[in-house]
TORSE-143896 format. One record per residue (C-alpha): z, x, y; residue in three letters. Coordinates in steps of 0.05 Angstrom, whole numbers, padded with zeros to 5 digits, always signed. Each point is the difference from the previous one (the first is absolute). Layout:
# TORSE-143896
ZXYAla ...
//
This chain:
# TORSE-143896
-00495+00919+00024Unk +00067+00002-00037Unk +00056+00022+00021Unk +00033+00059-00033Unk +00073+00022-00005Unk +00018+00060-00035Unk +00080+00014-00033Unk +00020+00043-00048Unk +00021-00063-00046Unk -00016-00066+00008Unk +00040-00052-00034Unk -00019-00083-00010Unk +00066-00038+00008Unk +00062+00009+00029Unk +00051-00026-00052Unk +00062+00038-00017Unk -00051+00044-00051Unk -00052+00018+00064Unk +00051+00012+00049Unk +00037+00039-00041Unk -00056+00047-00027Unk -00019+00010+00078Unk +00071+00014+00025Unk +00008+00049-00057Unk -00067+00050+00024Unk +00004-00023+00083Unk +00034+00061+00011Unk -00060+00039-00020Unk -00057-00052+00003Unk -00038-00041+00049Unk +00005-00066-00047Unk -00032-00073+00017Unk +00030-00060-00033Unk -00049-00063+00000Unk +00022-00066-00017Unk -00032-00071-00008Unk +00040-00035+00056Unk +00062+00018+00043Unk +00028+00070-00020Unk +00066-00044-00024Unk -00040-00052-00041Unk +00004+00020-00092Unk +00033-00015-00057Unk +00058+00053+00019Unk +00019-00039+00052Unk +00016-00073-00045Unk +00037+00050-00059Unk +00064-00036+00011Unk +00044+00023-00068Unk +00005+00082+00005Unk -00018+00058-00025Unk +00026+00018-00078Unk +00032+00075+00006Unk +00059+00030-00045Unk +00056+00009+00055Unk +00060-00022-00039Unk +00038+00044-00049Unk +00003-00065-00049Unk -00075+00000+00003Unk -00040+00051-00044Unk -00077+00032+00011Unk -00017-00016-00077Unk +00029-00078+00013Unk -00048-00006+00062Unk -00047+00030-00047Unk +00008-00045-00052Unk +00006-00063+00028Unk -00067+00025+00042Unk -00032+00008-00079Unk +00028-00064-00015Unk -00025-00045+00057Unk -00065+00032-00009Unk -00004-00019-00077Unk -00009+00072-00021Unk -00062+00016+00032Unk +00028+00035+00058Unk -00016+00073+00007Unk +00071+00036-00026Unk -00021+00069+00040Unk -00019-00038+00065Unk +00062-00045-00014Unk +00054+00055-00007Unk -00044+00040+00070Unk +00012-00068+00040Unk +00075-00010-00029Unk +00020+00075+00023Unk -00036-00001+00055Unk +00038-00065+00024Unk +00068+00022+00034Unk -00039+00057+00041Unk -00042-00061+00022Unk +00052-00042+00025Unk +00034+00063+00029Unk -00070+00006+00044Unk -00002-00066+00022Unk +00074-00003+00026Unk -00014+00066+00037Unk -00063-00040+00029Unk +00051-00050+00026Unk -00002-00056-00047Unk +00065-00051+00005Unk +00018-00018-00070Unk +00052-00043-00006Unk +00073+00022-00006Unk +00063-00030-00041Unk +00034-00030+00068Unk +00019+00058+00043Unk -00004+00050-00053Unk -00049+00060-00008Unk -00018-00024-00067Unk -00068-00024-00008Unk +00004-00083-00033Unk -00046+00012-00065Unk -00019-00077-00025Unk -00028-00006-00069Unk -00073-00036-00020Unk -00030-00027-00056Unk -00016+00053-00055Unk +00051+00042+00026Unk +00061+00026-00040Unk +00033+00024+00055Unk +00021-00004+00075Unk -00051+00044+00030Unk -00047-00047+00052Unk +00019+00040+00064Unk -00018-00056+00059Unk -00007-00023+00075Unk +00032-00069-00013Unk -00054-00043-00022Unk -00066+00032+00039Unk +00004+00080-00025Unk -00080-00003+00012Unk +00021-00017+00072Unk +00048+00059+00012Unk -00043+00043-00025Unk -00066-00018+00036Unk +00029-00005+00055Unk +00036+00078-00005Unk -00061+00026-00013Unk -00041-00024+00042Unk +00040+00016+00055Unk +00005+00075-00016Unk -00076+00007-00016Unk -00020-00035+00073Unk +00050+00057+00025Unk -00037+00045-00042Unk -00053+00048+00046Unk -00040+00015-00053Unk +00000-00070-00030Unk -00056-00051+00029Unk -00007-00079-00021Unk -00063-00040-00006Unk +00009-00060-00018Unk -00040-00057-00002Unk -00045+00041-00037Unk -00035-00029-00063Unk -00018+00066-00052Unk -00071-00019-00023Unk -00007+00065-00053Unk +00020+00069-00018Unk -00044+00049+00018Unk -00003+00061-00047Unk -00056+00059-00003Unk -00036-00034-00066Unk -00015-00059+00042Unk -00014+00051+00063Unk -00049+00035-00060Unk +00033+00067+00013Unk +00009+00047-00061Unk +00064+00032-00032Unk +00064-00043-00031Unk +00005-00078+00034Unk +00054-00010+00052Unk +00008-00045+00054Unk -00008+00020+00076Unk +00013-00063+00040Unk -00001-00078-00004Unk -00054-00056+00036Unk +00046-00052+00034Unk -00017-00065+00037Unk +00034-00003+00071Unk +00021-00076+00012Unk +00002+00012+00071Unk -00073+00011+00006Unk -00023-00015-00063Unk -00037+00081-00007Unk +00005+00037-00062Unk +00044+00079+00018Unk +00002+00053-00039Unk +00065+00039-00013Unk -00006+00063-00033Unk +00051+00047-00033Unk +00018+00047-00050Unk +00047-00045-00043Unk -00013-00073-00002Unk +00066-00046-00024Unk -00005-00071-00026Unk +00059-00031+00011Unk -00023-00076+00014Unk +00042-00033-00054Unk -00025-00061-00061Unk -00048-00049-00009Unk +00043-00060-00010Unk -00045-00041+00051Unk -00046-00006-00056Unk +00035-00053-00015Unk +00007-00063+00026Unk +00083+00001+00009Unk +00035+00064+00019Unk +00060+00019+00040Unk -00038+00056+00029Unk -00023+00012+00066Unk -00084-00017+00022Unk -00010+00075-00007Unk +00011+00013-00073Unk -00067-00013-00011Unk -00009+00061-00057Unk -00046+00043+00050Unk +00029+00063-00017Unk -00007-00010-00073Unk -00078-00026+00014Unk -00011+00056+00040Unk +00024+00052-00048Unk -00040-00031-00060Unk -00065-00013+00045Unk +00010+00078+00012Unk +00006+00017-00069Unk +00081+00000-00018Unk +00026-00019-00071Unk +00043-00065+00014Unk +00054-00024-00057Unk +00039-00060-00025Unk -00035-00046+00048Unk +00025-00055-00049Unk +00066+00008+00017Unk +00011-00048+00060Unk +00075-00019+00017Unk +00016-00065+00020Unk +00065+00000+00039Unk +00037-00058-00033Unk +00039-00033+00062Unk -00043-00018+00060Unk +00015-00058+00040Unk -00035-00061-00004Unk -00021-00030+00065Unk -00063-00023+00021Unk +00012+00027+00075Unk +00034+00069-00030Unk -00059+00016-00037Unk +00032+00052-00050Unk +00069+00026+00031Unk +00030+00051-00052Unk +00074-00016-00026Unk +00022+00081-00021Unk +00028+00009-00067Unk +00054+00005+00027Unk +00021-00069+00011Unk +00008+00001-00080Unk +00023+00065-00007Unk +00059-00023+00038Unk +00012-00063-00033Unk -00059-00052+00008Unk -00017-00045-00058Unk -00075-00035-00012Unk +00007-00070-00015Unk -00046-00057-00016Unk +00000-00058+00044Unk +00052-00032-00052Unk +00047+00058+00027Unk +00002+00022-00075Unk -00014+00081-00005Unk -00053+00026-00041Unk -00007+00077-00003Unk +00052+00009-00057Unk -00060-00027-00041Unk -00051+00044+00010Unk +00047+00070+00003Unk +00070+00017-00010Unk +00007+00033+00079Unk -00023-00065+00025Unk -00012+00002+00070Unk +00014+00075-00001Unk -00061+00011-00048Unk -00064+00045+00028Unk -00046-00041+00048Unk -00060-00019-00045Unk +00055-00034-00055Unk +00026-00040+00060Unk -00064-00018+00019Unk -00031-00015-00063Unk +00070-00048-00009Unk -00013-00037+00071Unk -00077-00005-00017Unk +00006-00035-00071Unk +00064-00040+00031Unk -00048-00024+00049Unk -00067-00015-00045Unk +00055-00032-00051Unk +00025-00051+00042Unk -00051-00002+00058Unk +00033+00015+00057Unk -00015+00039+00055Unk +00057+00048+00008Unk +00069+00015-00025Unk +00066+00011+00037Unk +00045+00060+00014Unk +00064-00009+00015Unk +00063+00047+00023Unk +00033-00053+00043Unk +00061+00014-00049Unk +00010+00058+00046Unk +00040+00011+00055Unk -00044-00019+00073Unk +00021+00060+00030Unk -00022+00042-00058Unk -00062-00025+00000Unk -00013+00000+00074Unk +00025+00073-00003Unk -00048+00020-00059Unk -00058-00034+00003Unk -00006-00021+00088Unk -00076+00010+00008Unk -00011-00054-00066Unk +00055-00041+00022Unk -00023-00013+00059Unk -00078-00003-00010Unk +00019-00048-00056Unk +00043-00036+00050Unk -00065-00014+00050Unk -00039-00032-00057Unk +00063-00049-00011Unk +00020+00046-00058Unk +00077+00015+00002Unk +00016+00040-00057Unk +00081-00004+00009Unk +00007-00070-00012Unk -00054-00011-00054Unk -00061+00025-00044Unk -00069+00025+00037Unk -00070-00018-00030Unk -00024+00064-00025Unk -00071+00020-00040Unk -00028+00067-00027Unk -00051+00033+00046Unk -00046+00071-00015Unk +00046+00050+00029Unk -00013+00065-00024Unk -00061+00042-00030Unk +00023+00045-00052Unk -00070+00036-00017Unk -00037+00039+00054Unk -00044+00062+00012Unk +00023+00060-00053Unk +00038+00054+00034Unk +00048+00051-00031Unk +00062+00022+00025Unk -00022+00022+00066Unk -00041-00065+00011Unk -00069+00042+00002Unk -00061-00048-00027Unk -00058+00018-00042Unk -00030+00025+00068Unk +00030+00067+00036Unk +00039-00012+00059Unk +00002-00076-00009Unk +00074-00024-00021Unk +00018-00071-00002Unk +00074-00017+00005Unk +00036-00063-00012Unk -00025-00069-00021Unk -00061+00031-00003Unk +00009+00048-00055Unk +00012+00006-00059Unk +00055+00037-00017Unk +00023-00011-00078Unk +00070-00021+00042Unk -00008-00079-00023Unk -00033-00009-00068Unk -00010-00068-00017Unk +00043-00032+00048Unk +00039+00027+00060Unk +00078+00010+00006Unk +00020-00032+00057Unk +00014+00052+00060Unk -00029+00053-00029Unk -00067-00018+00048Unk +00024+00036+00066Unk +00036+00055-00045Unk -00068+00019-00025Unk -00039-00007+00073Unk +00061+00059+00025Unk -00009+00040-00063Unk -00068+00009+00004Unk -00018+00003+00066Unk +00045+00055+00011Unk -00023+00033-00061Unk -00081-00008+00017Unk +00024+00033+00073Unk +00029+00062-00038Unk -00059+00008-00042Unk -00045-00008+00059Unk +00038+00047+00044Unk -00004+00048-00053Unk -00079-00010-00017Unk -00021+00003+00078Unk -00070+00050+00004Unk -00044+00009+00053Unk -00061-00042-00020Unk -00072+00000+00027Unk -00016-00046+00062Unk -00033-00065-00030Unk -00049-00051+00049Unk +00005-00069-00024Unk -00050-00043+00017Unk +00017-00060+00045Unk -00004-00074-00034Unk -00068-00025-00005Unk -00005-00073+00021Unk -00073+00000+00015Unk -00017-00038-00069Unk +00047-00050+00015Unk +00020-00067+00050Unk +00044-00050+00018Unk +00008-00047-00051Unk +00001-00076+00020Unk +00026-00020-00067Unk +00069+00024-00004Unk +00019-00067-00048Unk -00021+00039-00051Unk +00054+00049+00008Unk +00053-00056+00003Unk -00026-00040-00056Unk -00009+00066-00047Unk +00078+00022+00024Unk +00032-00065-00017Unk -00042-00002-00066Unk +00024+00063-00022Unk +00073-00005+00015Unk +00003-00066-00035Unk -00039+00024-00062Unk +00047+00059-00003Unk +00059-00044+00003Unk -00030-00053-00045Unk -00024+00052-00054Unk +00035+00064+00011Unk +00072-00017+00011Unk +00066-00007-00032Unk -00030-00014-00067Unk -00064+00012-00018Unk -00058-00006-00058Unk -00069+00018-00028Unk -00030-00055+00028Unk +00032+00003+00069Unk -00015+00076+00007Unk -00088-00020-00014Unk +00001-00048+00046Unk +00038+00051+00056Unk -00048+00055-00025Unk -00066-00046+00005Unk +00023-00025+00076Unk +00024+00066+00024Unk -00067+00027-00019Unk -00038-00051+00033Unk +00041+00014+00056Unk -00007+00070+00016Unk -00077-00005-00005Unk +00007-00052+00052Unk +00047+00039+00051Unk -00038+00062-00020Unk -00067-00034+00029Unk +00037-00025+00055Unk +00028+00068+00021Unk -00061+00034-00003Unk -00027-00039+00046Unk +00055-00022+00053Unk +00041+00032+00045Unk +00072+00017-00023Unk +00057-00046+00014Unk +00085+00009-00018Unk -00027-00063-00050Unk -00058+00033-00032Unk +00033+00063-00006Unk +00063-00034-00040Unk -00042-00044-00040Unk -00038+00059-00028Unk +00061+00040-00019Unk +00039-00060-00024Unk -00077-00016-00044Unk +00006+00065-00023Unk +00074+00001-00019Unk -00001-00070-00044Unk -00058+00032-00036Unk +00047+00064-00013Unk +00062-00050-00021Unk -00049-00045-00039Unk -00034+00059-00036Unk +00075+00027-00019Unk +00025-00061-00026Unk -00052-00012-00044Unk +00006+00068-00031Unk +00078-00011-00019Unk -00003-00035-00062Unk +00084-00016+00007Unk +00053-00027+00039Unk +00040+00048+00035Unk +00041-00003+00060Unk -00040-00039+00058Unk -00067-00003-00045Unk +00014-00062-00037Unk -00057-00041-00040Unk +00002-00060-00052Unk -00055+00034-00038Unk +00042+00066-00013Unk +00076-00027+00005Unk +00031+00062-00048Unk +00016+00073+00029Unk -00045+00054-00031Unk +00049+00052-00028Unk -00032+00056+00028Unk -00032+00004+00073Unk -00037+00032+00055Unk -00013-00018+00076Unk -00073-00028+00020Unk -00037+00055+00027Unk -00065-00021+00038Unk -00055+00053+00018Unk -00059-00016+00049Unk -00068+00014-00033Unk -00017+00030+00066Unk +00020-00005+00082Unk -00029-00055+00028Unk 
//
């Protein structure tokens, strides 16, 4: 028998867009917050650049807005553009009140504002070089002082469950969530009124990323499996500067770096970025990528370098000390010369639709963050505008549930049924499928893409999900199956959207298409039915 824990809002993930939405409504909910691993362990916590707010009086709303548009090549939603933009000093406000340390001029009350690439102005607000950090780490601490606020982590999500799949009548909504306990390996039920996915991307679909082992796409799986419109899964942002090091895997190197004067250089020491746009290393991420990738293929080498060794030690150790000295344990040290550096997926800039209060397709399910989409990014992301829009949102989906809150009908879900199913003895099929997919994404659906690269994705990935499909229908759940199926069903979503964009535009770039359609829309995917 499972067991059963009932809140009045459950939420998957506790990055800064989960914690916030639950320490917004603890005062007057029971919430439960499950995440993957350790309560500590997402993408908020590696965010090392800052959060993009208009807190200077030489910065404007409509130039955040417009260099927003701008990064995102015009495909950016204006009206959920402008909501984020306002909404962004009010945000930072909240999170200072929360007790986050952002980092001064000297002994000054002045917040130090740093500048990133797509920017036109000063406006980064930071915690030195690990903002992700500073904030995890505030929030967490007041939600685990929080009485009304419980963790559960180490626990897997599996699927939404909603009344259509429960076959109850009246309007689909969600009432809880099946999630896989590590500890015992038994499938829970957690039941509630309002159900939040806040789990972050999908970049572990492919086979490089600077993400953490959780962003596996789950929430966006979840959603779709459950019958949620998901858009501009083409969209895929490849952070530009990752360091290369067999033993660091993929450490990020923030924006910052060139924001404050780092240059890219080829192993010649020549720079290259004036070549591709006038900003040069200040240009948005997927132009800086797109440079280091063709620098690479051009002259077959496996990375380029970044440099800001011109720089003063100390002002280096002072702004960047958490990359300085990881850096510095792979032999790396970036004040007395150039570090190997390689794009990586970062960021996912399409999600599950919400509107402005992050509600889904299905009542009471929102889905903040990463995991939505938001009409915030367009075709590419502005750098730091990521955690601005996890604050925004999350505190705007906790007013609009706070003010939706009605007394709703007992519901008995049924407990998982595992009778059908055993222990499977042939888990190299999960392992071989996984690394076959990552490659194949990375291989076919990266940096630049075509026709022919796109059918042969589309032709594996379909192979692919009949196979895990088979094998979850008659196995017993693992953390591995479990990913593999949502990161199966997510390359299908980013395959099927890429194919459908007959242009290049922002991070969607393909051989076959190279010229910018004058007029344009986002990629809006609709499931045939909930599966």
């Amino acid at each position: 028998m499972s067991r059963q824990y009932q809140h009045d809002i459950v939420i998957i993930g506790a990055g800064a867009a989960g914690l916030t939405l639950a320490l917004e409504l603890a005062d007057q909910y029971r919430v439960a917050i499950l995440t993957k691993a350790d309560i500590r362990e997402g993408s908020t916590l590696y965010a090392q650049g800052g959060v993009a707010a208009v807190l200077s009086d030489k910065d404007t709303i409509d130039s955040h807005i417009n260099d927003t548009i701008d990064a995102g090549v015009e495909l950016g939603d204006p009206e959920a553009i402008r909501f984020t933009v306002e909404h962004s000093k009010a945000s930072i406000d909240w999170l200072i009140d929360q007790g986050v340390p952002f980092t001064r001029y000297g002994e000054s009350d002045e917040y130090h504002l740093t500048k990133e690439g797509g920017h036109s102005h000063r406006r980064i607000i930071h915690s030195a070089d690990a903002t992700g950090l500073a904030i995890s780490k505030t929030l967490i601490k007041n939600a685990s002082n929080h009485p009304n606020i419980e963790f559960f982590p180490d626990r897997v999500a599996v699927d939404i469950i909603t009344t259509q799949k429960l076959g109850l009548p009246g309007p689909n909504r969600s009432v809880g969530v099946y999630a896989l306990n590590l500890d015992d390996d038994t499938i829970e039920v957690f039941q509630g009124q309002f159900i939040s996915l806040a789990c972050g991307g999908s970049s572990k679909v492919y086979l490089y990323t600077s993400n953490p082992d959780t962003a596996s796409g789950d929430g966006i799986a979840m959603a779709w499996r459950a019958g949620c419109r998901v858009a501009n899964m083409e969209f895929n942002q490849f952070h530009p500067t990752c360091l290369y090091d067999a033993k660091a895997k993929t450490f990020l190197i923030s924006e910052a770096v060139r924001g404050e004067g780092g240059k890219l250089l080829l192993p010649d020491g020549s720079r290259f970025m004036s070549k591709f746009d006038p900003r040069a290393e200040l240009a948005p991420r997927d132009i800086v990528a797109r440079a280091i990738d063709h620098e690479m293929k051009r002259l077959g080498i496996p990375h380029v370098l970044l440099d800001i060794s011109h720089k003063d030690q100390d002002f280096i150790k002072e702004h960047f000390p958490t990359i300085y000295k990881h850096c510095l344990e792979y032999g790396h040290d970036m004040t007395k010369g150039p570090i190997p550096v390689v794009p990586a997926a970062h960021y996912t800039c399409g999600g599950v639709v919400v509107d402005r209060n992050s509600a889904t397709d299905i009542n009471n399910l929102y889905a903040i963050g990463e995991t939505a989409y938001t009409g915030l990014h367009g075709a590419n992301r502005l750098a730091s505008n990521s955690l601005l829009e996890c604050i925004v949102f999350a505190r705007s989906a906790a007013s609009h549930i706070a003010a939706h809150t009605t007394p709703l009908p007992s519901i008995v879900i049924p407990d998982w049924d595992e009778s059908q199913v055993t222990n499977s003895d042939e888990d190299v099929v999960i392992t071989h499928n996984w690394q076959e997919l990552r490659r194949f994404m990375w291989d076919y659906v990266g940096i630049v893409r075509t026709n022919k690269r796109l059918l042969r994705a589309k032709h594996r990935v379909d192979l692919l999900r009949s196979e895990i499909q088979e094998f979850y229908a008659n196995y017993k759940v693992s953390n591995d199956l479990l990913e593999l199926r949502n990161l199966a069903v997510v390359a299908d979503l980013i395959i099927q959207s890429a194919m459908s964009r007959k242009e290049s535009r922002g991070l969607h770039f393909t051989l076959d298409y190279p010229a910018k359609m004058s007029q344009s829309k986002p990629t809006i995917l609709t499931p045939t039915h909930s599966c």
